[in-house]
N, C-alpha and C positions, 0 to 999 in steps of 0.2 A: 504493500500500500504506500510506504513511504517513496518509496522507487517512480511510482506509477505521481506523486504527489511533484516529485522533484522535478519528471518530466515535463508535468503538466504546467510549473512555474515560467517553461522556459518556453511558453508559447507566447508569441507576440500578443493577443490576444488580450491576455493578464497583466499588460504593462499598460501603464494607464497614460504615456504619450500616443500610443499605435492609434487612439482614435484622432488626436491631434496632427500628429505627421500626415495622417488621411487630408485635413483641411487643409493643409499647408501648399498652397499650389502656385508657385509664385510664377509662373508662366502662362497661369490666367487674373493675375490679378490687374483689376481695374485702372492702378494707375502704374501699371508697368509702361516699360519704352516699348513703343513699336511702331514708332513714325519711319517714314520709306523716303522723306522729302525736306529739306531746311524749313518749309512754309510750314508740316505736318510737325515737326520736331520743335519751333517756335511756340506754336499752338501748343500744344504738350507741355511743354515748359511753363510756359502762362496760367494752366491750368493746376498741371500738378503741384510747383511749386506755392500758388496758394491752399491746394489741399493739404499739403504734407506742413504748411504753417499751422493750418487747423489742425492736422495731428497731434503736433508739438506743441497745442495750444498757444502759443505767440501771440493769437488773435485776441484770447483770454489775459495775459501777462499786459498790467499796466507798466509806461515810460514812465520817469519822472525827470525834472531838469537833472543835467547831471552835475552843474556843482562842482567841477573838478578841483581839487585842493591837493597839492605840491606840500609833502611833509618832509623829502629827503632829496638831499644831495650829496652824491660820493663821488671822489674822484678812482676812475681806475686807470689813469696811464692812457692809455689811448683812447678811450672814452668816458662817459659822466653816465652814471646809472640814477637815473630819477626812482621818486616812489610818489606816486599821484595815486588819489583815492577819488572815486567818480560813481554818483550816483546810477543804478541800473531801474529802478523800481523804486514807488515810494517805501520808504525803512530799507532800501537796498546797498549798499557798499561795496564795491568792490574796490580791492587792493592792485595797481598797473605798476611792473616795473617797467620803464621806459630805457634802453640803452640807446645814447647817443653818441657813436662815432664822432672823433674830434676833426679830423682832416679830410673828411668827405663833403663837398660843397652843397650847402642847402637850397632850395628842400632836397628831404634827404627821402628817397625809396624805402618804405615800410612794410617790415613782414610782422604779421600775430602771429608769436610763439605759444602755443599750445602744450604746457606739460600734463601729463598721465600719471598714472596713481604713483602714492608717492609721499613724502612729505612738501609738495609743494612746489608753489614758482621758486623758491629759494633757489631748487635744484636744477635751475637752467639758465639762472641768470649771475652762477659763480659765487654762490653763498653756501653754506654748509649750513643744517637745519638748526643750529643755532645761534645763528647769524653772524657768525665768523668769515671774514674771508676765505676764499677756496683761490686757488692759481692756476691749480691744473684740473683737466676735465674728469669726473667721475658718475660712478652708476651709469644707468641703462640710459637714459638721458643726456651725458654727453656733455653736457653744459652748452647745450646747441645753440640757444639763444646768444651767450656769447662768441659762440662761432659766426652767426648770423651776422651781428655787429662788424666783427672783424673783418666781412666782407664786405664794408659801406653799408650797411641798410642801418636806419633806426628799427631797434627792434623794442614792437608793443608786448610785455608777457604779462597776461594777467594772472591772479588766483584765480582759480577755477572754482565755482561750487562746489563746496564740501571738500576743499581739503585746506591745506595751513592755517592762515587764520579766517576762512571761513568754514569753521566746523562745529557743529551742534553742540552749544553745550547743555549735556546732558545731569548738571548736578541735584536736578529737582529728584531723579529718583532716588529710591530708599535703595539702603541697603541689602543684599539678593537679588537685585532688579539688574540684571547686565545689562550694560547698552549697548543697542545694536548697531553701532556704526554709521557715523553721520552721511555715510553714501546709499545704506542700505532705509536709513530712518526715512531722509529724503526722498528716496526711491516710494516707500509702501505710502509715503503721506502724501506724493503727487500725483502716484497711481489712484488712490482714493478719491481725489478729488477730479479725475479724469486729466491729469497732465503728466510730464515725465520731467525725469532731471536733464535729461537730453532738454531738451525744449527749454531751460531754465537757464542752461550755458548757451544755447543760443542765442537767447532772448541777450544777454551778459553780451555775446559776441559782435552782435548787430548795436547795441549801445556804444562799445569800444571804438567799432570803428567808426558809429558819430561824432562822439570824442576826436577821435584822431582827424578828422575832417577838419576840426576846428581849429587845428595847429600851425603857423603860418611857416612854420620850421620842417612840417614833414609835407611832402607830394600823395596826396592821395588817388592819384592816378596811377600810383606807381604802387599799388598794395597786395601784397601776398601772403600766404598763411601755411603755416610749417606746425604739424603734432604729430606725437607717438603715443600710443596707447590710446588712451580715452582721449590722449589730447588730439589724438589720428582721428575718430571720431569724432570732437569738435569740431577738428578739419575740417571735414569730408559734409556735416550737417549745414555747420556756419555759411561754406562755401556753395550750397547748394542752395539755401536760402538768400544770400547776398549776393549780387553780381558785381557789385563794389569792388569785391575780392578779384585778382584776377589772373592769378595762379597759385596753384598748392600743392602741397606736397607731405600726400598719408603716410605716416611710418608705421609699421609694426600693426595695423589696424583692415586694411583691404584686404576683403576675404570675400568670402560668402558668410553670407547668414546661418545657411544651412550648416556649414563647417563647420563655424568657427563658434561664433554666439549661442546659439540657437545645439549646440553638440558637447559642451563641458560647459564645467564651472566657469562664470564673469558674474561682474562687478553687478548689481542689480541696476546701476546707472546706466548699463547699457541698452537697456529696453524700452521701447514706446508703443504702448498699446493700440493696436492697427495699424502698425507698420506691414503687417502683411499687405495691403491694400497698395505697396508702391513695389509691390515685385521683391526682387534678388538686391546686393548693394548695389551690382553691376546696374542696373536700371536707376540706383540715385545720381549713378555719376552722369547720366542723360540731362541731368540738373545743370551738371559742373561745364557739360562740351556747348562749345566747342576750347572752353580755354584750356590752358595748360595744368594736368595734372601728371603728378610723377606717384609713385609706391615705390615705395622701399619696403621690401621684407629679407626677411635671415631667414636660411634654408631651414634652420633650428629651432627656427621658431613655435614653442609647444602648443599655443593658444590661437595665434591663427596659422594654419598647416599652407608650407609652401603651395604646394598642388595645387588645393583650391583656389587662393592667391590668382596663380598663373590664369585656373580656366578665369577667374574673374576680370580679371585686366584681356586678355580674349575679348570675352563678350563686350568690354568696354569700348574697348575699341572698334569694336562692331558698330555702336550707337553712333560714335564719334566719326565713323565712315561716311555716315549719312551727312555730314558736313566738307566730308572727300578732307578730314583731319584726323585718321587713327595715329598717325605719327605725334599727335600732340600728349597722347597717354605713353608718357615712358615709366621705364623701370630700373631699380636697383635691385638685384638680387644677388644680394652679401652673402658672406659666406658667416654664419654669426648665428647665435639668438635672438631675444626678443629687444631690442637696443635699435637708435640711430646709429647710422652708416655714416652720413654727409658726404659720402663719395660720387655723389652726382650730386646732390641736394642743393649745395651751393650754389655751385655753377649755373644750375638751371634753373634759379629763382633769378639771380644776377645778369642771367639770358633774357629770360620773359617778361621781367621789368625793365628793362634798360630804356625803355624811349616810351 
């Protein structure tokens, strides 16, 4: 009986996603790509892009002025690292570190550095998490933001929701009461309310770069957006949403859904409820084309798997055809784990922004 009991465990059947992988059909869903024409692909974009604001609730998420207020100034040798706080939402704050090259002619070409889980923007703008100077690059992160810099751009890095010093404090509970993690809290109390933390860093993203508009010191025609991990995510959301933005470059992050998210353990920040409804990621970056996106993945990468990576940038370039521009989705494929490369990275924000 027990034999016959062990078997019977191992039937699809008894696993309580099998009825869910059944709905999952992302090559029929509604706001997949499947424009054949620039006119059809336009249209598309017009539409999807304000449906997928409504997913991400944006529509729901109040602006408020942002009030920008300059609390710091450091010198680092070849450049000055600002700390400006800017309102996103009324009671909203966010923390920007601003890195401004010293000898690059203003205005200066800006990328949003996007970092991933972690302790924070500390760790890509050459701080040690507690608030020590850093000189040389470390972690998975790279200190890319400073790398950034050092190729002429001003680089904008924000906190990110829910991490350094924007993170839930949690001292109201008693004692026995574990907290669950200010990405994970976030996560279940915007799902509740029908929004996501995705849509909340958005909402953060598209404020920013209002801000940045308003700087007579940076070129906002000249604006591009660099993350890894969730900050690759940011990326890839912010940049689908804003056409302000107008190249980027996913690390560690371009996959499938099916893979990657949606097949192990992630962050619960990475989810938005009726994302089914916009297809595979391949179909978000229909968002992003015709301009210039790059991926960078490591062959080692345990959470999003090369392979699928590959078919997905494929299909990207599929959509991006339809503009007679598959050439504009390039790749980095390092030989590494889950980490920035910058082995093209640079260069080809430095290319796509130039003029």
């Amino acid at each position: 009986m027990s034999t016959t009991l062990l078997d019977a465990r191992k039937l699809k059947e008894l696993q309580p996603a099998h009825l869910l992988w059944q709905l999952y059909q992302p090559a029929a869903a509604p706001h997949r790509f499947a424009a054949r024409t620039p006119a059809q692909a336009r249209k598309w974009q017009a539409q999807t892009r304000q449906a997928l604001g409504q997913a991400l609730g944006l529509d729901r998420l109040p602006a408020a002025p942002l009030a920008p207020r300059k609390i710091e100034s450091v010198d680092r040798g070849d450049h000055t690292r600002e700390k400006v706080l800017i309102k996103t939402a009324p009671g909203v704050v966010m923390p920007v570190y601003l890195l401004l090259p010293k000898k690059t002619p203003r205005p200066l070409p800006v990328v949003i550095a996007f970092h991933g889980h972690g302790y924070g923007v500390k760790d890509i703008v050459g701080l040690w998490e507690d608030g020590q100077e850093r000189r040389e690059p470390d972690g998975y992160h790279r200190d890319f933001g400073v790398a950034l810099c050092r190729q002429g751009f001003a680089v904008a890095a924000p906190e990110i929701s829910c991490f350094g010093e924007r993170q839930t404090d949690f001292s109201y509970l008693e004692a026995g009461q574990g907290s669950p993690g200010t990405c994970t809290h976030t996560s279940m109390l915007a799902f509740h309310l029908g929004l996501s933390t995705v849509g909340l860093r958005v909402h953060d993203g598209l404020r920013l770069v209002d801000y940045l508009q308003t700087r007579k010191d940076l070129d906002p025609a000249r604006l591009g957006a660099m993350g890894i991990s969730g900050g690759g995510m940011h990326t890839l959301f912010s940049t689908c949403m804003d056409e302000r933005i107008r190249a980027c470059v996913v690390s560690g992050y371009f996959c499938t859904f099916r893979d990657s998210i949606l097949a192990m353990h992630h962050c619960p920040c990475n989810f938005v409820p009726g994302l089914h409804r916009f297809g595979e990621m391949h179909d978000l970056a229909g968002l992003v084309a015709p301009r210039p996106l790059l991926v960078e993945a490591g062959s080692r990468d345990p959470i999003f798997p090369i392979r699928a990576v590959k078919k997905s940038v494929q299909q990207a370039r599929q959509h991006y055809q339809v503009w007679d521009q598959a050439g504009q989705v390039e790749t980095d494929y390092f030989e590494g784990r889950h980490q920035i490369s910058g082995r093209r990275a640079y260069d080809f924000l430095r290319e796509k922004l130039s003029g």
